[in-house]
C-alpha positions as CSV (number, residue, x, y, z in Angstrom):
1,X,25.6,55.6,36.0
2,X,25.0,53.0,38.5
3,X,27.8,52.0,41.2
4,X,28.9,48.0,39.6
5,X,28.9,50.5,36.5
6,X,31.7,52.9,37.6
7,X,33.7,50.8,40.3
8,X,34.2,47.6,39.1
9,X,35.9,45.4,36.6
10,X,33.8,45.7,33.7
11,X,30.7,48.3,32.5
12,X,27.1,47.1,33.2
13,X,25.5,45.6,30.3
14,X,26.5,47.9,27.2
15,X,24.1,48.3,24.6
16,X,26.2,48.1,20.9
17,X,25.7,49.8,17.7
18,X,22.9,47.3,16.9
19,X,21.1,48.2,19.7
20,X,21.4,44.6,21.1
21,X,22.7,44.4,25.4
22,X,25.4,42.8,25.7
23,X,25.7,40.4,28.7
24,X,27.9,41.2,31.2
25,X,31.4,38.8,30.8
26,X,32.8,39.9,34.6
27,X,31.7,37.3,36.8
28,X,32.8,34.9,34.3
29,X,35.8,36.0,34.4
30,X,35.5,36.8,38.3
31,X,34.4,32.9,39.0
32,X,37.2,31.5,36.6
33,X,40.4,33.5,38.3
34,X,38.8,33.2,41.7
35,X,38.6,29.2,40.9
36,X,41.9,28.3,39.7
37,X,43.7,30.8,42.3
38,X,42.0,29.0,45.3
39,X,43.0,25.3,44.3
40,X,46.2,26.3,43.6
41,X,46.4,28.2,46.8
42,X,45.1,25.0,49.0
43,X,48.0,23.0,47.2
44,X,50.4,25.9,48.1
45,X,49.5,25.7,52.3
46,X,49.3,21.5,51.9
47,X,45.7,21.3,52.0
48,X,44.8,17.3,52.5
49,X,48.9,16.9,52.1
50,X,49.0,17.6,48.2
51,X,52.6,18.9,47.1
52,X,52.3,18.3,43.4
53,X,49.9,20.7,42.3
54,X,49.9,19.4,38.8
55,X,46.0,19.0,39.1
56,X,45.9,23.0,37.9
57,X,46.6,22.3,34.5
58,X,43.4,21.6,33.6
59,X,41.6,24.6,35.3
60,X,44.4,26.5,34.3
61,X,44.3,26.1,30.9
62,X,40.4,26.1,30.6
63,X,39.2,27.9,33.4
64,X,41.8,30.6,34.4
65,X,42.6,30.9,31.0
66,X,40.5,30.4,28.3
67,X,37.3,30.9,30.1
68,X,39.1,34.3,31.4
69,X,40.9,35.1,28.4
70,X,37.4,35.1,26.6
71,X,35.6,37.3,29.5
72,X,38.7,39.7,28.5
73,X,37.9,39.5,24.8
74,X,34.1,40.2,25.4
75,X,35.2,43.6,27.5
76,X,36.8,45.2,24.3
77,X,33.3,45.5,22.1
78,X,31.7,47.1,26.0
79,X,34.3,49.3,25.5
80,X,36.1,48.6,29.2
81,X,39.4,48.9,28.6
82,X,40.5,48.0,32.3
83,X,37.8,45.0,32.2
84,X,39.5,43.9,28.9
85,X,43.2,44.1,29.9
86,X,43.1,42.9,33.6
87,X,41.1,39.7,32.4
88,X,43.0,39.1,29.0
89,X,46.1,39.6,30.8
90,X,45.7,37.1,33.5
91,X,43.8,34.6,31.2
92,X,47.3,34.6,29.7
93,X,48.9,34.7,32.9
94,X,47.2,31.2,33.7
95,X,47.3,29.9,30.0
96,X,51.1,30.4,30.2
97,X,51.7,28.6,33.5
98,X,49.7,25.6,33.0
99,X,52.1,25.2,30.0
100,X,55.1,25.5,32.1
101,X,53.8,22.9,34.2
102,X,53.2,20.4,31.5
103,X,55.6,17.9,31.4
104,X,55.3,17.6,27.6
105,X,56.4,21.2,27.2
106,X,60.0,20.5,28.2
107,X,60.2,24.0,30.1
108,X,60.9,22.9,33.5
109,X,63.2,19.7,32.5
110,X,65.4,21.8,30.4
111,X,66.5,22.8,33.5
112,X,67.8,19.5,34.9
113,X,66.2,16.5,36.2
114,X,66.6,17.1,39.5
115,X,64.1,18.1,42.3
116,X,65.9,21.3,43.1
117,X,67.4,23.6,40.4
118,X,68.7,27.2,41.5
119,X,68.5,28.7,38.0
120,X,65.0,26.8,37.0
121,X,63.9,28.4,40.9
122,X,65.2,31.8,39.7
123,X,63.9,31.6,36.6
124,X,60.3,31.1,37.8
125,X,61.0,33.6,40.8
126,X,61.3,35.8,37.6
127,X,58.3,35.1,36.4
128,X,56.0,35.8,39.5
129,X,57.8,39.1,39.7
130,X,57.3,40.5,36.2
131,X,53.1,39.5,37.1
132,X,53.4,40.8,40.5
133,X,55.1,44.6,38.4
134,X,52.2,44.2,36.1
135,X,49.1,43.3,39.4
136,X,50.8,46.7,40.9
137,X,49.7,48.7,37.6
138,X,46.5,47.4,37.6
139,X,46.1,48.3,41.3
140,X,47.5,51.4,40.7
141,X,44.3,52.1,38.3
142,X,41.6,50.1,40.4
143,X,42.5,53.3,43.4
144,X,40.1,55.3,41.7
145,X,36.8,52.6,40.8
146,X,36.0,50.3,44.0
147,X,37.3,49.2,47.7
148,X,36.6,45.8,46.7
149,X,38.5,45.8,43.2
150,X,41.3,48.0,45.2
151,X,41.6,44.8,47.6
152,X,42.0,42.5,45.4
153,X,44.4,43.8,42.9
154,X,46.3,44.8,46.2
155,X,46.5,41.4,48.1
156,X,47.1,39.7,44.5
157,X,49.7,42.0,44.2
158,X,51.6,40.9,47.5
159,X,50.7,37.3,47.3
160,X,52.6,37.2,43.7
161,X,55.1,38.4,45.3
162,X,55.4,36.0,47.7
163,X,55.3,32.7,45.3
164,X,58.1,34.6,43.6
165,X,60.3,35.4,46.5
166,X,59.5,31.8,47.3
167,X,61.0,30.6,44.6
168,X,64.2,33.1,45.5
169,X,64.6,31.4,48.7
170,X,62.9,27.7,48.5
171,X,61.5,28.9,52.1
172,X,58.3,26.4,52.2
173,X,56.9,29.2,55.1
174,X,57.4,31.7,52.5
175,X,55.3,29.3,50.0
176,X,52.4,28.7,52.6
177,X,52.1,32.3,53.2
178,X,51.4,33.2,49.8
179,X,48.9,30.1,49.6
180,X,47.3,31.5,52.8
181,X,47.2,35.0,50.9
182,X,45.9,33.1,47.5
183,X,43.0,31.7,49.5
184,X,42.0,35.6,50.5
185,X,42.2,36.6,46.9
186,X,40.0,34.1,46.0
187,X,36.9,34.8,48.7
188,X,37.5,38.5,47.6
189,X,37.2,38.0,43.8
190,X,34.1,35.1,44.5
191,X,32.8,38.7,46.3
192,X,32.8,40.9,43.4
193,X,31.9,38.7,40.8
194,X,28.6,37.4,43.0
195,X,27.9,40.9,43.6
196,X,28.1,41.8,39.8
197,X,26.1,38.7,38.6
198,X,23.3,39.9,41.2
199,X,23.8,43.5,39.8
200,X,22.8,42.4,36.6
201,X,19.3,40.8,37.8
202,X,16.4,42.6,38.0
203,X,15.1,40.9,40.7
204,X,18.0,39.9,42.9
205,X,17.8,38.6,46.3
206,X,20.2,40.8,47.6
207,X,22.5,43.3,46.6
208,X,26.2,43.2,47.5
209,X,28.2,46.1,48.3
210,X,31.6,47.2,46.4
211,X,32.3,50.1,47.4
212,X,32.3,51.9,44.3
213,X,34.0,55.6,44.5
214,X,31.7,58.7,43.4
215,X,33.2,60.7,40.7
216,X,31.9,63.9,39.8
C-alpha cells in the first residue's frame, strides 16, 4: 500500500469488480475546493477592492459544488469512505452557499432590505459554525492519514470559524483574517491534489511529499 494510498483523501486507483481501474476523482475534487475557496478568500481580504463577492456563484455552484460533489460521488464505488464524505459534504457546503447568495432565492432579502441585518448576520454566523463542527470531525479523522491532509482540515477548520465569528461581530479585521487564512487553505489543498495527480502517473516529473503516516 503505497503512501497517496493510505494518507490522503481518496485510495489510489481502485480496481472494481469488473476488473476495470478506476481513475482517481481526488484532485478533481482537490482543484475544485482549492479554486472556489481562494477567489472567495481574495474577495474576503479586498483583493483589487472587490466587496461584493457575488462573482462565486458561478464557481460555486459548478466548481465547488458540482464538480466536487461528483469527485465525492466517485469515492463511494473506490470504497473511501473519508474521500467520499469530506468531498460530498463540502460539494454541498458550496452548492448551498452559492444559493444563499442568489438573489433570486429570496434567502438573504427575507431578512430585510437593508445593508446590515443582526438576525440575517447571526443567522449566517450560524451557518459557518455548524461547517466549521463538521471541518473539526473530519480533522479529527485526517490525524491518523497525512500531515498535509491534517493541515488542511485544521486551518479550514479555524478559518470557518473565523467567517462565522465574523458575521457575530461585523468586525471587517475579523473578515480579512479569515480571507488571509482562506488563501492558505487553498495553496495547501492545490498541494495535495498536484501531488496525487502526479502519484497517479507513471512517469511523473516529480513526486510531492504528504506526509503520509505508517500504520502497521
Amino acid at each position: 500500500m503505497s503512501d497517496i494510498e493510505k494518507g490522503s483523501l481518496q485510495s489510489e486507483a481502485y480496481r472494481g469488480a469488473s476488473g476495470r481501474r478506476n481513475a482517481n476523482p481526488g484532485p478533481l475534487g482537490l482543484f475544485s475546493f482549492a479554486s472556489t475557496t481562494l477567489i472567495l478568500s481574495l474577495y474576503n481580504v479586498g483583493a483589487r477592492g472587490v466587496q461584493t463577492p457575488n462573482v462565486i456563484v458561478g464557481m460555486a455552484l459548478f466548481c465547488g459544488g458540482l464538480a466536487q460533489f461528483l469527485a465525492g460521488m466517485w469515492e463511494f464505488p473506490n470504497g473511501n469512505t473519508f474521500g467520499a464524505t469530506v468531498f460530498t459534504s463540502f460539494g454541498a457546503f458550496w452548492l448551498s452557499f452559492a444559493t444563499i447568495l442568489i438573489p433570486g432565492s429570496g434567502i438573504l432579502i427575507a431578512y430585510g432590505p437593508q445593508v446590515v441585518s443582526k438576525e440575517r448576520e447571526s443567522a449566517l454566523g450560524i451557518y459557518f459554525m455548524t461547517w466549521m463542527t463538521v471541518t473539526f470531525l473530519f480533522f479529527i479523522v485526517s490525524l491518523r492519514k497525512s500531515i498535509s491532509l491534517a493541515a488542511l482540515l485544521g486551518t479550514l477548520t479555524i478559518t470557518i470559524a473565523l467567517l462565522g465569528a465574523h458575521e457575530f461581530t461585523e468586525k471587517a479585521d475579523i473578515g480579512k483574517a479569515a480571507g488571509g487564512l482562506g488563501i492558505v487553505v487553498a495553496l495547501i489543498a492545490y498541494y495535495i491534489g498536484l501531488g496525487e495527480m502526479l502519484a497517479a502517473e507513471k512517469a511523473a516529473v516529480v513526486r510531492l511529499p504528504l506526509g503520509a503516516f505508517k500504520h502497521d
